[in-house]
C-alpha positions in Angstrom: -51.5 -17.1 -35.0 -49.2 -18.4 -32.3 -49.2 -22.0 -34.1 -48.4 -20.3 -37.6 -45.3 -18.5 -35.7 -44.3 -21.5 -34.4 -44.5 -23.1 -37.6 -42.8 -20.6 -39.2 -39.7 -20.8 -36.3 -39.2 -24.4 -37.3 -38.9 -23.9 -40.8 -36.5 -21.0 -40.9 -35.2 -21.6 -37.8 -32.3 -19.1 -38.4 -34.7 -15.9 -38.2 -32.4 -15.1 -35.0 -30.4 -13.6 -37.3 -32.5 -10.8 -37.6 -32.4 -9.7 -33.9 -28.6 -8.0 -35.9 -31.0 -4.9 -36.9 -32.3 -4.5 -32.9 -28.2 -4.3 -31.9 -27.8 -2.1 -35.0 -30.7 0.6 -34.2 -29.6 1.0 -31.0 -25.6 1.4 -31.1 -26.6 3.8 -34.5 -29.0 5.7 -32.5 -26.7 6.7 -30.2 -23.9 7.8 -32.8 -26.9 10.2 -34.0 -27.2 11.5 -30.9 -23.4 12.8 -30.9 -24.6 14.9 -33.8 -24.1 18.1 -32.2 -20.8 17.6 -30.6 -17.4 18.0 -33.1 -16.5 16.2 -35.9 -14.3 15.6 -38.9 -15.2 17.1 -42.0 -15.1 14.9 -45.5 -14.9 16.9 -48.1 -13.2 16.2 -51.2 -12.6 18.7 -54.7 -15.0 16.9 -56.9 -17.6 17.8 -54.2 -17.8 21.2 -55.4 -18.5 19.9 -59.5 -21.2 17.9 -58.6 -24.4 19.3 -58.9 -27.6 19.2 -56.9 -30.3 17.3 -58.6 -33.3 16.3 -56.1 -34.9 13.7 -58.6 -32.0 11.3 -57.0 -33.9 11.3 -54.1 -36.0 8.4 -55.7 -33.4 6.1 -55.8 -31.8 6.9 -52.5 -35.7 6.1 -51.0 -35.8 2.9 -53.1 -32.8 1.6 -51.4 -34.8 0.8 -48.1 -36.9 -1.1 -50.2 -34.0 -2.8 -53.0 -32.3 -3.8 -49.2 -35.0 -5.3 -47.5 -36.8 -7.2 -50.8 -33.6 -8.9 -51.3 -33.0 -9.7 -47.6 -36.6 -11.1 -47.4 -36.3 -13.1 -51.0 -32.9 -14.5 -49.7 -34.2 -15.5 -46.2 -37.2 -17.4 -47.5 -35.7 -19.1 -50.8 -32.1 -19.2 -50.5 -30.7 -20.4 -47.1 -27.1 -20.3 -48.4 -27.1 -17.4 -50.3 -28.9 -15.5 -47.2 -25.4 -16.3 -45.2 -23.4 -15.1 -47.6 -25.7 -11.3 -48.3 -25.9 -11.2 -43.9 -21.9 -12.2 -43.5 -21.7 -8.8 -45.4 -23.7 -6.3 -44.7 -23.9 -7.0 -41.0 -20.1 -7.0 -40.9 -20.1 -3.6 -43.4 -22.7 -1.9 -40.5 -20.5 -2.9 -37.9 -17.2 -1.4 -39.1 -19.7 1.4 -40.0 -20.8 2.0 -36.2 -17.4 1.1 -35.3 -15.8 3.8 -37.3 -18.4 6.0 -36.4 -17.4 5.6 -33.0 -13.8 6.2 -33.2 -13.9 8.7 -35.7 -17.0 11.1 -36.1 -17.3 12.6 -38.9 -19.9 14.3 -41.6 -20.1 17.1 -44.6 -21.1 20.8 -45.1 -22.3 19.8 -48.9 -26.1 20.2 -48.0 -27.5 23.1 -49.8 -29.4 25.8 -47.2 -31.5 26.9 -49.9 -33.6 25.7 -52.1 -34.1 27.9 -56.1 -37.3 25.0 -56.4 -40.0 23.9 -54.9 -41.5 20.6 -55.5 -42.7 17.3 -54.0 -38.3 16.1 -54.6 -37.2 19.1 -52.9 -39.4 18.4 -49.9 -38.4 14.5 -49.7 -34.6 16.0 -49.5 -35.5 18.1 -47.0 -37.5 15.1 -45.1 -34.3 12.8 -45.9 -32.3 16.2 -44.4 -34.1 15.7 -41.5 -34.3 12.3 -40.5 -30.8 11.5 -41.2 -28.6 14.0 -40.2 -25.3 14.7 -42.3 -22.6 13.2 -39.9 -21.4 9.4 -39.7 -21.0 9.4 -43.2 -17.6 7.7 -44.1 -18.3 5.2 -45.6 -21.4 5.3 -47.1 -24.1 2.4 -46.4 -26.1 3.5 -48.8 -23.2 2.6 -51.2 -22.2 -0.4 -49.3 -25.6 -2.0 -48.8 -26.1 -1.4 -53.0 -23.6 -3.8 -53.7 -23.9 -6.2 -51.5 -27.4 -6.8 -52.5 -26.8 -6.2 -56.0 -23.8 -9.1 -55.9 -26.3 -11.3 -53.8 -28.7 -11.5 -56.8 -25.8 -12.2 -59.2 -25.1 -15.4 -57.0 -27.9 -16.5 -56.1 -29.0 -19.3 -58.6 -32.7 -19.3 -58.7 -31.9 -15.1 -59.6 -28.6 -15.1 -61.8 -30.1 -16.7 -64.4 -33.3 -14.5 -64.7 -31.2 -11.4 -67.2 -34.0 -8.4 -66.1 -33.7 -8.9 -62.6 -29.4 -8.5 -62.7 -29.7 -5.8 -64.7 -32.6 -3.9 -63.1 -31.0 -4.8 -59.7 -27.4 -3.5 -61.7 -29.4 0.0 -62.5 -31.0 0.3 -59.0 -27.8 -0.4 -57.4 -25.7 2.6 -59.2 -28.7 5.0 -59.5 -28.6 4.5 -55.5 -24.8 4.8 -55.6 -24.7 8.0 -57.4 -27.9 9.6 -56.1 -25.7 10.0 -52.2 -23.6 12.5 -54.2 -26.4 14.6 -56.2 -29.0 15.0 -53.1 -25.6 16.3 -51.3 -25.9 13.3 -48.6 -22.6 12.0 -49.5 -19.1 13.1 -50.4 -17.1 11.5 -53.1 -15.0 9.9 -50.3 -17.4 8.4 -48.6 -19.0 7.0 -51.7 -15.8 5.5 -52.6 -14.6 3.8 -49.3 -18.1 2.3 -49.7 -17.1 0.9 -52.7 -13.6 0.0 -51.6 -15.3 -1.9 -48.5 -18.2 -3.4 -50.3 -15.8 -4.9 -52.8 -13.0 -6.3 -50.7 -15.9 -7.8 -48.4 -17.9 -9.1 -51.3 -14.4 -11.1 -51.9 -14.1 -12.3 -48.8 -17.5 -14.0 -48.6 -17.6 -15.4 -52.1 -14.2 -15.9 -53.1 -12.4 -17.0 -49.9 -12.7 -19.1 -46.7 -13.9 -16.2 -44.9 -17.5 -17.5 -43.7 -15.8 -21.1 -42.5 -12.9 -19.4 -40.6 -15.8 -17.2 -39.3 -17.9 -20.1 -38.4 -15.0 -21.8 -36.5 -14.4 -18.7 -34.6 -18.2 -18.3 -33.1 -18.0 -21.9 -32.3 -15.9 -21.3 -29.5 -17.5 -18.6 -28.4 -20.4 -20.7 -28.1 -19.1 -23.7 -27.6 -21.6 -26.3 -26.2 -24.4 -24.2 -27.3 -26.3 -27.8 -29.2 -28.7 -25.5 -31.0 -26.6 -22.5 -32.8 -23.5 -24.0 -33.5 -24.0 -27.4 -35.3 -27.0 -25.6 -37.1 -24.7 -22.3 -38.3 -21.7 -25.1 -39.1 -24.0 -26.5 -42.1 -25.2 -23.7 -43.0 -21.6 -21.5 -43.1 -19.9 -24.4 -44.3 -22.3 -25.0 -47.5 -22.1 -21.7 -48.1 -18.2 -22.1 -48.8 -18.1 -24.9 -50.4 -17.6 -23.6 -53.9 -15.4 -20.8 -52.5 -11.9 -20.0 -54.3 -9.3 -21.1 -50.8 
């Protein structure tokens, strides 16, 4: 086992990547516990006209799964189109804990009571539970949704393949529009995701972002031999093609 790891270390040896999600858990476990204190409500008008359907709650579920498959396809098959999905969702969490942080905030849209009782009504009440309804603006749900959904249009071993855009194209806006009909999200959150998730989407693929990026971490890092000629290649391809 410890020989396979090993193995497995040399031939992605950029899995340190993944240590992000450790930082991530913990700075957005402590935002949820600030739950209870005050916070800025997000509501907006077309909040009130959107009804509450619980059979959205499959495709907000599927999202852990739509994020993680195309994380874990990217890592193993695609080294440069992995750079490109990390540089924006780990930067889109980020500004999410960041604005979390500064400004908390969350909704009074979750219904109290329930007309229904079915096995969707009690996976909205689990999802009610485990996630409460503050540090909401934007919304990663929405965020996340595009950036893997644009991360299978560019990668070139996927792009090509026409059912896997578009069922990746209907998972992504099923997610997007299931945050407003299981009440989780506002419309404002749902559309600074969008807002975010297409201006970063723009940076990384259509600009020098990720090579202006890379030369910033090298000096932070400076004579560090094994991160920074390694993440130079591997930034640098990746914005090759880009639109400067």
């Amino acid at each position: 086992m410890l020989a396979r790891f090993k193995g497995l270390k040399e031939k992605y040896p950029y899995y340190w990547v993944s240590l992000y999600f450790v930082f991530y858990m913990i700075w957005f476990a402590w935002v949820e516990s600030r739950a209870n204190l005050p916070y800025h409500v997000i509501h907006f008008s077309l909040d009130d006209y959107i009804p509450f359907y619980e059979y959205f709650v499959i495709p907000y579920i599927l999202w852990f799964g739509y994020i993680a498959v195309v994380y874990l396809w990217l890592f193993f098959h695609d080294k440069s189109a992995f750079f490109k999905y990390i540089a924006v969702i780990y930067t889109g969490m980020t500004l999410f804990l960041i604005i979390s942080t500064i400004y908390p905030n969350g909704h009074l849209l979750r219904p109290t009571e329930f007309s229904r009782n079915n096995i969707f009504i009690r996976l909205v009440c689990f999802i009610y539970w485990a996630d409460t309804s503050t540090n909401i603006l934007p919304s990663i749900h929405v965020f996340n949704s595009i950036a893997a959904h644009v991360a299978v249009m560019n990668a070139p071993e996927l792009r090509n393949k026409k059912w896997t855009v578009r069922g990746s194209l209907i998972l992504c806006v099923s997610i997007i529009l299931s945050t407003m009909f299981i009440k989780q999200h506002s419309c404002i959150d749902v559309m600074l995701g969008i807002l975010l998730g297409i201006l970063m989407n723009y940076a990384v693929y259509r600009t020098s972002f990720l090579v202006k990026a890379h030369d910033f971490i090298g000096k932070l890092v400076r004579e560090n031999r094994d991160l920074s000629p390694s993440l130079s290649r591997d930034v640098h391809s990746t914005a090759k093609d880009a639109e400067i």
